[in-house]
mmCIF entry with sequence, helices, sheets and N, C-alpha, C, O atoms, coordinates in Angstrom:
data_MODEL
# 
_entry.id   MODEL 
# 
_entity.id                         1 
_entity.type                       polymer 
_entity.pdbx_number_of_molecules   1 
# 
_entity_poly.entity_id                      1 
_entity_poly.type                           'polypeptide(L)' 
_entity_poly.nstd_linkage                   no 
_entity_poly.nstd_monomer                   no 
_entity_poly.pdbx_seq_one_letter_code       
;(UNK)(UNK)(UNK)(UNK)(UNK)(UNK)(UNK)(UNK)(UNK)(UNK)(UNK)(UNK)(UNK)(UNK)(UNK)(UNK)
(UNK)(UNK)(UNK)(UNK)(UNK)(UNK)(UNK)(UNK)(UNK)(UNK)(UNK)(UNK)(UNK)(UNK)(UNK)(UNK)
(UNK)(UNK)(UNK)(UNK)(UNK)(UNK)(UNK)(UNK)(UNK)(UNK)(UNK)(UNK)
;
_entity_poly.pdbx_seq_one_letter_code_can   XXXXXXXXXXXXXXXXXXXXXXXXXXXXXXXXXXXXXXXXXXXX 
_entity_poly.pdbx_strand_id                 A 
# 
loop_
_entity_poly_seq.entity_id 
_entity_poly_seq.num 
_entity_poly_seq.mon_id 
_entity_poly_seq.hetero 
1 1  UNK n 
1 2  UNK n 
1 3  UNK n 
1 4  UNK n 
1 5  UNK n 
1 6  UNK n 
1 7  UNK n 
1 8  UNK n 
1 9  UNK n 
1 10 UNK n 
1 11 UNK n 
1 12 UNK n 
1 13 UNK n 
1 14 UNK n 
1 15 UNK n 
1 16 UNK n 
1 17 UNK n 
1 18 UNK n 
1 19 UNK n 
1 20 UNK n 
1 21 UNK n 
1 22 UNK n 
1 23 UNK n 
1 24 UNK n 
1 25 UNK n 
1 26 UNK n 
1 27 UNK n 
1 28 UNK n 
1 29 UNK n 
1 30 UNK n 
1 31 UNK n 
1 32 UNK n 
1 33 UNK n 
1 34 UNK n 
1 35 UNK n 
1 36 UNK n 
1 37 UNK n 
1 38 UNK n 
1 39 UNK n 
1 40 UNK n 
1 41 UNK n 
1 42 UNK n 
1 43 UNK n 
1 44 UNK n 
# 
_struct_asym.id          A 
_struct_asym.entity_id   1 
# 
_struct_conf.conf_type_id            HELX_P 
_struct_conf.id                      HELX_P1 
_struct_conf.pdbx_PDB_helix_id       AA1 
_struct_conf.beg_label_comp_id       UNK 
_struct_conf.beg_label_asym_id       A 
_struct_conf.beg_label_seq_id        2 
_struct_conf.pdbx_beg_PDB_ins_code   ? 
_struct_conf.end_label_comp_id       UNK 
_struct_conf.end_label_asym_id       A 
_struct_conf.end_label_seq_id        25 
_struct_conf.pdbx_end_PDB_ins_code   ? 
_struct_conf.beg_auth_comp_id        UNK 
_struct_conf.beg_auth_asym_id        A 
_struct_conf.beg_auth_seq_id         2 
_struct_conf.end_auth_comp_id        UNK 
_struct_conf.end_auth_asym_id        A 
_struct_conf.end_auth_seq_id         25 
_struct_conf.pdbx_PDB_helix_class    1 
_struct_conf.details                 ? 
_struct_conf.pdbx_PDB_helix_length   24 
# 
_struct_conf_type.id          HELX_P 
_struct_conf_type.criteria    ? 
_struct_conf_type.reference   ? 
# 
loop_
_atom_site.group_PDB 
_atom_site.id 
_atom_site.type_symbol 
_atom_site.label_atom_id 
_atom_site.label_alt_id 
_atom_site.label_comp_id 
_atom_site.label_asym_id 
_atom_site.label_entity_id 
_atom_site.label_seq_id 
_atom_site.pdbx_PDB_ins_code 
_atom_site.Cartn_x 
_atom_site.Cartn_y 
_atom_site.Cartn_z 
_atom_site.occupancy 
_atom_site.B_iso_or_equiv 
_atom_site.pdbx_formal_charge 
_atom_site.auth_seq_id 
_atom_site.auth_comp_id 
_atom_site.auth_asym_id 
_atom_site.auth_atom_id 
_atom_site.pdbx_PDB_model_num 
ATOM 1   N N  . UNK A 1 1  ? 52.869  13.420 -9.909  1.00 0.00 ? 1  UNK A N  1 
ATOM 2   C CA . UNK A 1 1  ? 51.862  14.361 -9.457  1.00 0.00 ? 1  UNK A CA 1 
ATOM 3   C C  . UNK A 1 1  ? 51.570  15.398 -10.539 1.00 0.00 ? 1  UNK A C  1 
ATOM 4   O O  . UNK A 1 1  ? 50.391  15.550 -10.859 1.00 0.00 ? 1  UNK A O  1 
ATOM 5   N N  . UNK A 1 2  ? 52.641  16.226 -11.218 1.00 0.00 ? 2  UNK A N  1 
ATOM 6   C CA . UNK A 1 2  ? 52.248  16.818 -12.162 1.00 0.00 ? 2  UNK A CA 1 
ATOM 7   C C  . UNK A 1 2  ? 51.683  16.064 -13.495 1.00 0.00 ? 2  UNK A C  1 
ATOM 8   O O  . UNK A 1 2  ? 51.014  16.763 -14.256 1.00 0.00 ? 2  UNK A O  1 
ATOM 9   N N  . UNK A 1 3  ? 51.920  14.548 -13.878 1.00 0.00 ? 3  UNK A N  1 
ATOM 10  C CA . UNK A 1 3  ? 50.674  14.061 -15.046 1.00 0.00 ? 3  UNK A CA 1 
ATOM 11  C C  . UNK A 1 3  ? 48.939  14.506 -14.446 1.00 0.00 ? 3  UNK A C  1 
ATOM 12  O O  . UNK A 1 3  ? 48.003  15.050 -15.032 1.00 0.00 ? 3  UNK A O  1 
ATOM 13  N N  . UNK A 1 4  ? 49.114  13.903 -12.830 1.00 0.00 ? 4  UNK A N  1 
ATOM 14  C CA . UNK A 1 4  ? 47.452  14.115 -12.787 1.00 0.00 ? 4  UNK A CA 1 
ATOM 15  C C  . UNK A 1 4  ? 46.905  15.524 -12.760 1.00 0.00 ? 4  UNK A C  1 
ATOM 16  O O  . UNK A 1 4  ? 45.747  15.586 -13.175 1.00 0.00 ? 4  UNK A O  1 
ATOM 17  N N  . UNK A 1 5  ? 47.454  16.709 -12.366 1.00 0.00 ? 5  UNK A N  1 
ATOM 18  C CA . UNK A 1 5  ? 47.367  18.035 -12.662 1.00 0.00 ? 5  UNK A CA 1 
ATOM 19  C C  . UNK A 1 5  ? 47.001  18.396 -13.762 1.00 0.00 ? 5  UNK A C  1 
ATOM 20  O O  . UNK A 1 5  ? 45.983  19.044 -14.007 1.00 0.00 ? 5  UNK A O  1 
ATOM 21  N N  . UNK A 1 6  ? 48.178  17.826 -14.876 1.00 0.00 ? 6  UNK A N  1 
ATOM 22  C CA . UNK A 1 6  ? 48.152  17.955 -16.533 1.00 0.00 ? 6  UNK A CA 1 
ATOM 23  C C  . UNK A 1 6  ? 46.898  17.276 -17.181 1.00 0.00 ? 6  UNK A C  1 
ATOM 24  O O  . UNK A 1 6  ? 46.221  17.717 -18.110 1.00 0.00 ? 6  UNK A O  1 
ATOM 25  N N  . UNK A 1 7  ? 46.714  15.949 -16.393 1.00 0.00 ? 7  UNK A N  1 
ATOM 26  C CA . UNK A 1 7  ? 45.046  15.547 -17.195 1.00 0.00 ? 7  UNK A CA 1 
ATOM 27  C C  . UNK A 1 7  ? 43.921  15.989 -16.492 1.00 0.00 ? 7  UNK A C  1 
ATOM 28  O O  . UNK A 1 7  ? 42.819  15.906 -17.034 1.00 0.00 ? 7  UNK A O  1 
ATOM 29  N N  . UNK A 1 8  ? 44.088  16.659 -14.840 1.00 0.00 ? 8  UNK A N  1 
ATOM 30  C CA . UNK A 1 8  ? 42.757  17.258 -14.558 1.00 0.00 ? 8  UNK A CA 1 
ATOM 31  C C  . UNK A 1 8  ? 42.355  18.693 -15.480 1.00 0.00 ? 8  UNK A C  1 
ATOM 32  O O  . UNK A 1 8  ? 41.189  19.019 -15.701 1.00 0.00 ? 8  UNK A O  1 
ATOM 33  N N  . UNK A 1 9  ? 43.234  19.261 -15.833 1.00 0.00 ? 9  UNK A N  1 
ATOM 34  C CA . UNK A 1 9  ? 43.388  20.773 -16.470 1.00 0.00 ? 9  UNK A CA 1 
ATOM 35  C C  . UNK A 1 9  ? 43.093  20.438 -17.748 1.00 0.00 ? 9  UNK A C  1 
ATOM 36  O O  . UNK A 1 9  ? 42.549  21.441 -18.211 1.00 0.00 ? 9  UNK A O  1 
ATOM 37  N N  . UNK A 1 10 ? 43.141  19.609 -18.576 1.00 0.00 ? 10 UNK A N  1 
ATOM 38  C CA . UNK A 1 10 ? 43.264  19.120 -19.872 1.00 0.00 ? 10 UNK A CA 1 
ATOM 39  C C  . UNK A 1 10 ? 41.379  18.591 -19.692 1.00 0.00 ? 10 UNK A C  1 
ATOM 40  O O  . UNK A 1 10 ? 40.476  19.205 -20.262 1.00 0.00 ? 10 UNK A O  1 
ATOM 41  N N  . UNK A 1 11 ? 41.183  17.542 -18.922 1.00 0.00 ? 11 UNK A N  1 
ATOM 42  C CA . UNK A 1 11 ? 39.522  17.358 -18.721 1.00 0.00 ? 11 UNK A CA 1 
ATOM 43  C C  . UNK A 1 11 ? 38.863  18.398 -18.385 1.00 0.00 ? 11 UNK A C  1 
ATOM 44  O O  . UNK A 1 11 ? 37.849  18.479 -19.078 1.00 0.00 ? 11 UNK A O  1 
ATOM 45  N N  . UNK A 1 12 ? 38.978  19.427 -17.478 1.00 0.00 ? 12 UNK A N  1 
ATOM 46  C CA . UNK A 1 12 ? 38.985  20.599 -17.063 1.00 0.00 ? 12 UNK A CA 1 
ATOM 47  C C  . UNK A 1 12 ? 38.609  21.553 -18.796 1.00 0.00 ? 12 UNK A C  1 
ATOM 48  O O  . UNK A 1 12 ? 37.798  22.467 -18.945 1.00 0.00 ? 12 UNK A O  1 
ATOM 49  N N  . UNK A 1 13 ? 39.098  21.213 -19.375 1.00 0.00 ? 13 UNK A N  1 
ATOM 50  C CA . UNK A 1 13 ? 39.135  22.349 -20.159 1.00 0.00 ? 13 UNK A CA 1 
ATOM 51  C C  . UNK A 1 13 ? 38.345  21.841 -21.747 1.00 0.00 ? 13 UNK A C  1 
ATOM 52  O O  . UNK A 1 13 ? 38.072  22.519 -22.737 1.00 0.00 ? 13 UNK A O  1 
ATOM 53  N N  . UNK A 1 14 ? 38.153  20.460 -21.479 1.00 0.00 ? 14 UNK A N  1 
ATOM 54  C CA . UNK A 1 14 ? 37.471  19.886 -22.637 1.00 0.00 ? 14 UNK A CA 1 
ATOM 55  C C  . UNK A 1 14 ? 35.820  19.565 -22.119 1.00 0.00 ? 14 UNK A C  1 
ATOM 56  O O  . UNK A 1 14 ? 34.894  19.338 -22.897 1.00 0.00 ? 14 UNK A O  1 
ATOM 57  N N  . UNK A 1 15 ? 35.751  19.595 -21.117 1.00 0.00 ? 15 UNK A N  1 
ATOM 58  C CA . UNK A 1 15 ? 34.422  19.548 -20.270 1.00 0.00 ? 15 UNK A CA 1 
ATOM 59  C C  . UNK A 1 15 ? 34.194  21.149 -20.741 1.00 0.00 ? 15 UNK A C  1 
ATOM 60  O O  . UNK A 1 15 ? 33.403  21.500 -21.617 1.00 0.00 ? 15 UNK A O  1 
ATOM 61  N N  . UNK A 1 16 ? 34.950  21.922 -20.065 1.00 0.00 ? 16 UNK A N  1 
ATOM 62  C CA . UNK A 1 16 ? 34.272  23.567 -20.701 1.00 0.00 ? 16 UNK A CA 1 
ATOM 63  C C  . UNK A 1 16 ? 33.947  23.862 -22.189 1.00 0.00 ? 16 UNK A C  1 
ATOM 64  O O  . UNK A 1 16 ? 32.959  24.552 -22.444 1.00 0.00 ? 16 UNK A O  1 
ATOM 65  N N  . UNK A 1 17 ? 34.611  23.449 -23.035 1.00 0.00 ? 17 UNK A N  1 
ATOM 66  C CA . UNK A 1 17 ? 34.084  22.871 -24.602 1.00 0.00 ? 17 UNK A CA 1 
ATOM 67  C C  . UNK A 1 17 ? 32.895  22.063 -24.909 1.00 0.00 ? 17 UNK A C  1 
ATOM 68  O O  . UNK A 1 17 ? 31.932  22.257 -25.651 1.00 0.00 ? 17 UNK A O  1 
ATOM 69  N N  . UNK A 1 18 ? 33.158  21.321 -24.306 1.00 0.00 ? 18 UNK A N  1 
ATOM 70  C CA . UNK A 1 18 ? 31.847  20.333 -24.712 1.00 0.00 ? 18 UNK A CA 1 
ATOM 71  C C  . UNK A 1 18 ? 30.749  21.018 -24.073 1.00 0.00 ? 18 UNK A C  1 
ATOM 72  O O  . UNK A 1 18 ? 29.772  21.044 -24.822 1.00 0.00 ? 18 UNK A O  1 
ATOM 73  N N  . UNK A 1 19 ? 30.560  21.563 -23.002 1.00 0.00 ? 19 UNK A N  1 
ATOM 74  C CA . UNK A 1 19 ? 29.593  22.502 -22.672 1.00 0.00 ? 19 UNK A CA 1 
ATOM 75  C C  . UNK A 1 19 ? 29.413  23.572 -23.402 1.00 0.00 ? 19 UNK A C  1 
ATOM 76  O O  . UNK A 1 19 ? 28.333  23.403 -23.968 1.00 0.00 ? 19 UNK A O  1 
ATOM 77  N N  . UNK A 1 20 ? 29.853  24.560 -23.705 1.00 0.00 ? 20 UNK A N  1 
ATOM 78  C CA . UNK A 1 20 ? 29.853  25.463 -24.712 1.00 0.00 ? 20 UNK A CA 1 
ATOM 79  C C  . UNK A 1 20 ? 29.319  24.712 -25.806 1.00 0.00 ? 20 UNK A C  1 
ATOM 80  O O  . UNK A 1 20 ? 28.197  25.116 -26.112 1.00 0.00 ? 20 UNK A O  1 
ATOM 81  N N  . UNK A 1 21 ? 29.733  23.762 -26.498 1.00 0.00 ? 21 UNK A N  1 
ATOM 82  C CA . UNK A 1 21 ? 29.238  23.231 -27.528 1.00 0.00 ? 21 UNK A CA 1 
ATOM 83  C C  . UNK A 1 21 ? 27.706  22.894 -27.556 1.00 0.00 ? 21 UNK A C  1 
ATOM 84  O O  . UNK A 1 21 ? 26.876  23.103 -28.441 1.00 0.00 ? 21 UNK A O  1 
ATOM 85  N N  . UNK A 1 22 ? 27.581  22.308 -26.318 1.00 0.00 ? 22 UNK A N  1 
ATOM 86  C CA . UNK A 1 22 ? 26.263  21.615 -26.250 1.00 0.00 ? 22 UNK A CA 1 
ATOM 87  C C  . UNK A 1 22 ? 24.803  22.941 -26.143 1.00 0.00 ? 22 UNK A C  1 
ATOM 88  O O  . UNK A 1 22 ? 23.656  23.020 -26.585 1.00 0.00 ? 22 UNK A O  1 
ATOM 89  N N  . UNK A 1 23 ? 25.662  23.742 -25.342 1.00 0.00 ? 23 UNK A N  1 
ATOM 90  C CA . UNK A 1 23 ? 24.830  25.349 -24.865 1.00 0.00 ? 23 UNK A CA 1 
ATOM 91  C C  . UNK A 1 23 ? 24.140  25.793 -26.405 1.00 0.00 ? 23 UNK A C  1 
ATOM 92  O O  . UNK A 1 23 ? 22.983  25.976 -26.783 1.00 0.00 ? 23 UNK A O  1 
ATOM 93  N N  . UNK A 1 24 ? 25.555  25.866 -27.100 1.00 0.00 ? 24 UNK A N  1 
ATOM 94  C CA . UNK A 1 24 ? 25.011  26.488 -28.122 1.00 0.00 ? 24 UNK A CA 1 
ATOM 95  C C  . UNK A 1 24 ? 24.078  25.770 -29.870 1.00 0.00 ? 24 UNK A C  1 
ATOM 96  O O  . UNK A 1 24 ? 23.481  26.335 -30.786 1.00 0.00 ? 24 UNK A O  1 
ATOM 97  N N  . UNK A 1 25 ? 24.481  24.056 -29.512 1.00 0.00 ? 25 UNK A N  1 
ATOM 98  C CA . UNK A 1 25 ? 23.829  23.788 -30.474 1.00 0.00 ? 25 UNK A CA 1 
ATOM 99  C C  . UNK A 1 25 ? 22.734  23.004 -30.113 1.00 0.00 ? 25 UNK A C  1 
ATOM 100 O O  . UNK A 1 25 ? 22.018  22.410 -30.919 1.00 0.00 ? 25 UNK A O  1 
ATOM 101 N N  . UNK A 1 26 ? 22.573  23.003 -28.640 1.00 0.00 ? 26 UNK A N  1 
ATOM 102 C CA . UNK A 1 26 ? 21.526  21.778 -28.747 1.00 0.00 ? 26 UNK A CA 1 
ATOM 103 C C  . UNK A 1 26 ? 19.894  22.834 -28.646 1.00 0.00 ? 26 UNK A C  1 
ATOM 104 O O  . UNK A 1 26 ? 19.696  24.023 -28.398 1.00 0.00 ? 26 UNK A O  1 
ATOM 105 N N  . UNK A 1 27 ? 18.993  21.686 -28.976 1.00 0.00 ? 27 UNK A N  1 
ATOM 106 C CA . UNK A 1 27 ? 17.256  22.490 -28.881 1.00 0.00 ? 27 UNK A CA 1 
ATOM 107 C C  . UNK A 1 27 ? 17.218  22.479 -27.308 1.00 0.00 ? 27 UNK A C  1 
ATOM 108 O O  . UNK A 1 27 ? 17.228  21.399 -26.717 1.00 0.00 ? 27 UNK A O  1 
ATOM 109 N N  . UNK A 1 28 ? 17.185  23.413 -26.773 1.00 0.00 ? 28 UNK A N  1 
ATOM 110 C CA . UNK A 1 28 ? 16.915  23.594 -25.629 1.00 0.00 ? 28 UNK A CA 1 
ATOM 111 C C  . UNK A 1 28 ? 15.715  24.451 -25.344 1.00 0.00 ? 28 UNK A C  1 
ATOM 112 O O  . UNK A 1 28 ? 15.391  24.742 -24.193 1.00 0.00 ? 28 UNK A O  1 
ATOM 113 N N  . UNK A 1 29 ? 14.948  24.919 -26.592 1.00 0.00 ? 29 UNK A N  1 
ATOM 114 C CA . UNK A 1 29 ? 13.727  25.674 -26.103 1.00 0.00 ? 29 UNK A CA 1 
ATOM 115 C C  . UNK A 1 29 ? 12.134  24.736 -25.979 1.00 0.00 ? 29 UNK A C  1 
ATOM 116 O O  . UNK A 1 29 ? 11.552  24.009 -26.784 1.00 0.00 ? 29 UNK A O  1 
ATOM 117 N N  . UNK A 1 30 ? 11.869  25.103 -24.804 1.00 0.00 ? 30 UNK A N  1 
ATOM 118 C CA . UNK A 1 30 ? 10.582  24.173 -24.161 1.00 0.00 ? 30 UNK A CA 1 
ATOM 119 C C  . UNK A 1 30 ? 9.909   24.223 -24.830 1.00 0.00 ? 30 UNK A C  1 
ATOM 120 O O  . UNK A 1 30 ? 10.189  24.977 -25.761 1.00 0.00 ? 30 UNK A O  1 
ATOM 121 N N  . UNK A 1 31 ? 8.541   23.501 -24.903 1.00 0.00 ? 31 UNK A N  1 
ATOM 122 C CA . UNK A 1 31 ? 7.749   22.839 -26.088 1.00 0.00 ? 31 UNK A CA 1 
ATOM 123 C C  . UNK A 1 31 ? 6.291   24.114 -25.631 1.00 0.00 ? 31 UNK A C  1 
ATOM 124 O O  . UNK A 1 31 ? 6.059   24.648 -24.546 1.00 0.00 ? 31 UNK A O  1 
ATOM 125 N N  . UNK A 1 32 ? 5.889   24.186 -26.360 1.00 0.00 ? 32 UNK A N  1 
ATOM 126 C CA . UNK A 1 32 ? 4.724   25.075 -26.037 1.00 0.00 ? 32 UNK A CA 1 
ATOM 127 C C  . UNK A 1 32 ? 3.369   25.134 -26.480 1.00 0.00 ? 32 UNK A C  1 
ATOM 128 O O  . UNK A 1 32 ? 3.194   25.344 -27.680 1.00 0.00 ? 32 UNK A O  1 
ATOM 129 N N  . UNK A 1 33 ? 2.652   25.028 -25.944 1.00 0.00 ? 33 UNK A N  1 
ATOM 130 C CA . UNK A 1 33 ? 0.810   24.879 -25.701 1.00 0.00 ? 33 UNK A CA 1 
ATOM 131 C C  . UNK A 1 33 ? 0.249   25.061 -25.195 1.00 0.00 ? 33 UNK A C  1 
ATOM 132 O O  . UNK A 1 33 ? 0.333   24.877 -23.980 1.00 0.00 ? 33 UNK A O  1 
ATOM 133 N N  . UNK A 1 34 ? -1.159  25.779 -26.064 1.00 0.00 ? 34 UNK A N  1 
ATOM 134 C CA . UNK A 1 34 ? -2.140  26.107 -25.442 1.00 0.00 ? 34 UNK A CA 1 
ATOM 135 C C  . UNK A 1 34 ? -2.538  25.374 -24.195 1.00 0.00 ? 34 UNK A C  1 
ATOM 136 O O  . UNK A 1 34 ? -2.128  24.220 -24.070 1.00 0.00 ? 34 UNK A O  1 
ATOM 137 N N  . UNK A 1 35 ? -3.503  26.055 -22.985 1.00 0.00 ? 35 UNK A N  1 
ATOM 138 C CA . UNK A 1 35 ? -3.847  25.614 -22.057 1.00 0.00 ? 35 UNK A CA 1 
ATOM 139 C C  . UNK A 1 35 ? -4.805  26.339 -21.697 1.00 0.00 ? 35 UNK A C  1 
ATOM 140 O O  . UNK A 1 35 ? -4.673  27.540 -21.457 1.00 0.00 ? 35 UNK A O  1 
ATOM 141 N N  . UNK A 1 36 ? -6.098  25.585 -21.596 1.00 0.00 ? 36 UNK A N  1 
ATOM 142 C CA . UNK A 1 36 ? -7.776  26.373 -21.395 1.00 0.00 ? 36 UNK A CA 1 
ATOM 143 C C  . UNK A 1 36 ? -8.457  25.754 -19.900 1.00 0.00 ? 36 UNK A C  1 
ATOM 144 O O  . UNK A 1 36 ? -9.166  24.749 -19.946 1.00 0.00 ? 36 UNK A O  1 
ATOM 145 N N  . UNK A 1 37 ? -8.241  26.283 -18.907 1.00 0.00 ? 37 UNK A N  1 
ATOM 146 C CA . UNK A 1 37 ? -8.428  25.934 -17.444 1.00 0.00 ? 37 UNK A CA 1 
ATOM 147 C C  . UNK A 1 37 ? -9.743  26.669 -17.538 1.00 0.00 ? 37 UNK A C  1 
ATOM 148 O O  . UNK A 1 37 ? -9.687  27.783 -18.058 1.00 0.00 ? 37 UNK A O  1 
ATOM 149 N N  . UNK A 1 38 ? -11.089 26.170 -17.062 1.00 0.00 ? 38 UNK A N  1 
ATOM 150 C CA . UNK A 1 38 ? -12.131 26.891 -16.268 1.00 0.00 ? 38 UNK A CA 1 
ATOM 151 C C  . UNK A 1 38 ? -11.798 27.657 -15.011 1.00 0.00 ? 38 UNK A C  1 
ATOM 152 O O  . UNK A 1 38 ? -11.245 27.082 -14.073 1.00 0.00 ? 38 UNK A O  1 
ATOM 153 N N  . UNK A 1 39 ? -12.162 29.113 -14.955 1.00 0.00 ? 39 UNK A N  1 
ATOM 154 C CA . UNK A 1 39 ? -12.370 29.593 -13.581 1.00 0.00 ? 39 UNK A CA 1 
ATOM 155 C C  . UNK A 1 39 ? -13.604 30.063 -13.488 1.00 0.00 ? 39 UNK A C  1 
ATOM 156 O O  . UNK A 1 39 ? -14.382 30.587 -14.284 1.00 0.00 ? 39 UNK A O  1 
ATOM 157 N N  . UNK A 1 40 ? -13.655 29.612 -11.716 1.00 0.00 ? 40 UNK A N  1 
ATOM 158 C CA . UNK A 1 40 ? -15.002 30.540 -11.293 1.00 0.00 ? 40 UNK A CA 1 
ATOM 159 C C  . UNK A 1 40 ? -14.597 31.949 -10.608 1.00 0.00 ? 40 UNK A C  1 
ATOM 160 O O  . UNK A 1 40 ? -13.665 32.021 -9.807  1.00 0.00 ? 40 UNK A O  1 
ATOM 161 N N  . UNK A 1 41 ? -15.415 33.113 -11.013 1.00 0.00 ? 41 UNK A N  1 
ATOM 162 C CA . UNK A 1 41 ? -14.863 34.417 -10.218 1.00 0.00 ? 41 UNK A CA 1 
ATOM 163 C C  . UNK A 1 41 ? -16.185 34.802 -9.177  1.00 0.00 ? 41 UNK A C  1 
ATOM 164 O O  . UNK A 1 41 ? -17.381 34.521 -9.257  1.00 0.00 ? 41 UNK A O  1 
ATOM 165 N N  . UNK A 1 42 ? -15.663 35.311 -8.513  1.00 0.00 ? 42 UNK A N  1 
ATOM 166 C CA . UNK A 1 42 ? -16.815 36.009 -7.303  1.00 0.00 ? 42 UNK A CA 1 
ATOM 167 C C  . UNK A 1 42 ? -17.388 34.890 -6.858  1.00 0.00 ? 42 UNK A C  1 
ATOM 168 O O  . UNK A 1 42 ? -18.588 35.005 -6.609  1.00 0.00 ? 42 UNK A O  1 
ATOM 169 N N  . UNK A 1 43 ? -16.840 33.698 -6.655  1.00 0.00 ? 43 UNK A N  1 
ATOM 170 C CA . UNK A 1 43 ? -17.553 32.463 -6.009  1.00 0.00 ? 43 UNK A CA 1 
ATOM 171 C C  . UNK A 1 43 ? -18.097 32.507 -4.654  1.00 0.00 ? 43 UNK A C  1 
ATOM 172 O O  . UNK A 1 43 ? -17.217 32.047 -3.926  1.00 0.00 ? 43 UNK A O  1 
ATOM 173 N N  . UNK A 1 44 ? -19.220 32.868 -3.889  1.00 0.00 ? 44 UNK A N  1 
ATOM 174 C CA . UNK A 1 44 ? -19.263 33.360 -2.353  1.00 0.00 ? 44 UNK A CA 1 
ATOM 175 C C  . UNK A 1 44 ? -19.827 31.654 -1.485  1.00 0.00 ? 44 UNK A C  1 
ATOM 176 O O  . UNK A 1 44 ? -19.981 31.604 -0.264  1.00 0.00 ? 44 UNK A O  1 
# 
């Protein structure tokens, strides 16, 4: 019982790494473009 403890805490703690890792190096900023929509105003 204490090995599976020892490898949940051990995955546990390399999952929090690899996240951190990924947070900080991957491109995560959204792509961005113009966008020209027609409106009508005071339409009665």
């Amino acid at each position: 019982m204490g090995r599976i403890i020892k490898a949940l805490f051990l995955l546990a703690i390399l999952g929090f790494i690899a996240l951190t890792g990924f947070a900080y190096l991957a491109d995560l900023s959204p792509s961005q473009s113009e966008v020209k929509v027609p409106v009508t105003l005071n339409a009665d």
